[in-house]
C-alpha positions in Angstrom: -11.1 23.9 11.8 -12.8 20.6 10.0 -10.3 17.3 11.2 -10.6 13.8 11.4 -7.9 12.9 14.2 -7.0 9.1 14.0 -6.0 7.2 17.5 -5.5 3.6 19.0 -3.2 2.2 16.5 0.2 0.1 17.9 2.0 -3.2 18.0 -0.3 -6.5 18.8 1.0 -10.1 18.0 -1.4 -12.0 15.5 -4.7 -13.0 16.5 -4.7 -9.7 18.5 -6.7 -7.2 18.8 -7.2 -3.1 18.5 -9.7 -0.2 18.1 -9.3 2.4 16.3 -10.9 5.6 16.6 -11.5 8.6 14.2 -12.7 11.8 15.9 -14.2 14.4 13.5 -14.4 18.2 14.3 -15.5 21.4 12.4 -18.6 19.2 11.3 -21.1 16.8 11.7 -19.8 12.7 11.0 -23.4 11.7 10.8 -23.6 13.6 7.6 -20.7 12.1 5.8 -19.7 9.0 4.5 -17.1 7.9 7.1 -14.4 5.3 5.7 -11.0 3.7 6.7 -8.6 3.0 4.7 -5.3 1.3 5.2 -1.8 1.3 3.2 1.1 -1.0 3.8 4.3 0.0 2.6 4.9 -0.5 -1.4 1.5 -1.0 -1.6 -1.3 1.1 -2.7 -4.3 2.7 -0.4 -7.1 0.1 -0.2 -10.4 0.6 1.2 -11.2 -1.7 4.5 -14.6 -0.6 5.3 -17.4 1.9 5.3 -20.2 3.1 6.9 -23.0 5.3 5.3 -24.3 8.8 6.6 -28.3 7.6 6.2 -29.0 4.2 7.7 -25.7 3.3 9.0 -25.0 0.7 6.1 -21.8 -0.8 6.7 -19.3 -2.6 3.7 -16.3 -4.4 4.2 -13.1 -5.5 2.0 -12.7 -9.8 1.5 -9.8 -9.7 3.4 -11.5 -7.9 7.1 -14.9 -9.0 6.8 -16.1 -11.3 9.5 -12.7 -9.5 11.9 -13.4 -6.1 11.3 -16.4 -3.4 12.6 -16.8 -0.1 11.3 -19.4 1.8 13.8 -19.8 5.2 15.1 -21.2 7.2 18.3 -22.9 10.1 16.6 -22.9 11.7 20.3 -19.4 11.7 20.7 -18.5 12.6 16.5 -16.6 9.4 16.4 -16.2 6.5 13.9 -14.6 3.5 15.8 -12.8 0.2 14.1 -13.0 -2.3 15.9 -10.0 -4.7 14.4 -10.2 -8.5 15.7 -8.0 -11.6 14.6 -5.6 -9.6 13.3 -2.9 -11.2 11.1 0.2 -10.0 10.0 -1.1 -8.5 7.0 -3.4 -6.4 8.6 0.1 -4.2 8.9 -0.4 -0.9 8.2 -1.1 3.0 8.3 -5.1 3.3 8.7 -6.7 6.5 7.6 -10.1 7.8 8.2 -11.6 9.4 5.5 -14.7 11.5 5.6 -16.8 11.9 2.3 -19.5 14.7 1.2 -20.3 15.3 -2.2 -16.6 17.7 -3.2 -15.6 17.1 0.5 -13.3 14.8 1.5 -11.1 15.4 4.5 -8.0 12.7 5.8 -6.5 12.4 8.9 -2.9 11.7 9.4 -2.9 8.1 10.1 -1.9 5.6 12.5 0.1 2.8 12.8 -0.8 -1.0 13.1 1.7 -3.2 13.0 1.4 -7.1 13.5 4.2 -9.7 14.5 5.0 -11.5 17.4 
């Protein structure tokens, strides 16, 4: 069965920090175009940062770059985000998506949420 699994989201006050995970099964991560996305409530899905299959080429949104790491451990079929600095309105569901040509497969989501 091909799944991206999302884990490590949770309540942190600001300036905290959190990792997120994004295990992939039924196929190879290395071969896709891994992303995460995030959505806050009324608000629309927005990209927060990528990470291509061939040379590991990372992008990030304004708003994360310079707090947020997008990496993966091909070994263990896992794409990480590593969230630091986070400020309240970092708030949100993150998603992983994984991208191939027609493919794309989402996980479920998991909550961040930021207050103190």
């Amino acid at each position: 069965q091909v799944q991206v699994v999302e884990s490590g989201g949770g309540s942190v006050q600001p300036g905290g920090s959190l990792r997120l995970s994004c295990a992939a099964s039924g196929f190879i991560l290395s071969s896709y175009f891994m992303s995460w996305y995030r959505q806050a409530p009324g608000k629309e899905r927005e990209l927060v940062a990528s990470i291509t299959s061939i040379g590991g080429i990372t992008n990030y949104a304004d708003s994360v770059k310079g707090r947020f790491r997008i990496s993966s451990d091909n070994a263990k079929n896992t794409v990480y985000l590593q969230m630091n600095s986070l400020k309240a309105q970092d708030t949100a569901v993150y998603y992983c998506n994984a991208h191939r040509g027609w493919e794309h497969y989402w996980g479920q989501g998991t909550q961040v949420i930021v207050s103190s």
